[in-house]
Structure formats: structure tokens, C-alpha cells
TORLUMKE-966179 format. One line per 8 residues: number of its first residue (from 1); their letters; for each residue z, y negated, x of C-alpha. Coordinates in nm, 2 decimals. Layout:
NUM = a = Z,Y,X ~ ... $
//
This chain:
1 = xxxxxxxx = -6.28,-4.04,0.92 ~ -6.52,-4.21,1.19 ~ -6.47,-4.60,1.17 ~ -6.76,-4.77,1.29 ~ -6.83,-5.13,1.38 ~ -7.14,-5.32,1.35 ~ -7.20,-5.70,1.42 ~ -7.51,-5.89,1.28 $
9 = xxxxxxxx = -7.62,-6.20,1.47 ~ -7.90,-6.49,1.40 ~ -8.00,-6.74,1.11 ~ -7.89,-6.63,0.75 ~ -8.22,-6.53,0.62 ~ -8.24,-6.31,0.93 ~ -7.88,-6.18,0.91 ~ -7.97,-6.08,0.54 $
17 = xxxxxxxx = -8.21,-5.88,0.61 ~ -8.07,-5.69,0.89 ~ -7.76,-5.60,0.69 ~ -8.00,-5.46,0.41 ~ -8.22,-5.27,0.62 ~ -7.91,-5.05,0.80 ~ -7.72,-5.06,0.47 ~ -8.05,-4.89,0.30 $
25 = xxxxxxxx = -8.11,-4.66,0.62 ~ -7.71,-4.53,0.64 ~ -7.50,-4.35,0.47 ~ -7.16,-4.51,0.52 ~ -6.86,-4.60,0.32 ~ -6.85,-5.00,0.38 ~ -6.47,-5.08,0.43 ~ -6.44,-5.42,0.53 $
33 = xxxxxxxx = -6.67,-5.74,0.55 ~ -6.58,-6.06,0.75 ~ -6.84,-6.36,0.83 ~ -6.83,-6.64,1.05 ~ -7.08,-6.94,1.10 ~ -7.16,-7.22,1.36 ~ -7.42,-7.44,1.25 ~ -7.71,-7.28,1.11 $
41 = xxxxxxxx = -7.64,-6.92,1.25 ~ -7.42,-6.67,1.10 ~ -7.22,-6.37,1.24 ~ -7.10,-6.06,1.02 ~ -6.91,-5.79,1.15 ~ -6.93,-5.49,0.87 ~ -6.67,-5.21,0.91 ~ -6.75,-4.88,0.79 $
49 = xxxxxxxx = -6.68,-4.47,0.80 ~ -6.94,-4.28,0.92 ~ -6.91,-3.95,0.73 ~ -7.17,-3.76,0.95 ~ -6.98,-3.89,1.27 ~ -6.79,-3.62,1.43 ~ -6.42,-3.68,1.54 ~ -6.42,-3.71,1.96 $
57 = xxx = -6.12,-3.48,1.94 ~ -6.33,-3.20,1.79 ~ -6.05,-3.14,1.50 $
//
């Protein structure tokens, strides 16, 4: 298992549409979701395996 971090920044519309477009363009387990806002800006942070990620250690 390859976990995998990704962060989405900018105005919700924005965000949205981000997080869509990778989410259409990977193929990844999504393991954990957690949002944060300030103002009119929103931050996600998406967790995920990677199955076509290769372990560093080679095992």
C-alpha cells in the first residue's frame, strides 16, 4: 500500500473542481477526507492509496 497525500487550495467552486478532475484522472482508493476554511477559501487534504505506486523499499 502507497499512501498518498494531496492538498486542494482556493475558493470552493474552484476547490470543487480540482478534486473532481484528479479524482476522474486517478485511480486511487480515497481513505480519508478532512476540510478546513477561512473566509471564502477552502483547504482539503484527500488521503489516498496509490495502487500503481511502487513501495521505495522494492518488497
Amino acid at each position: 500500500m502507497a499512501l498518498r497525500a494531496r492538498v486542494f487550495r482556493g475558493l470552493v467552486k474552484e476547490v470543487e473542481e480540482d478534486i473532481n478532475k484528479f479524482l476522474s484522472s486517478q485511480d486511487v482508493r480515497l481513505l480519508h477526507m478532512a476540510q478546513s476554511e477561512s473566509g471564502d477559501h477552502v483547504s482539503v487534504t484527500l488521503i489516498f492509496d496509490d495502487p500503481e505506486a511502487l513501495p521505495e523499499s522494492g518488497l
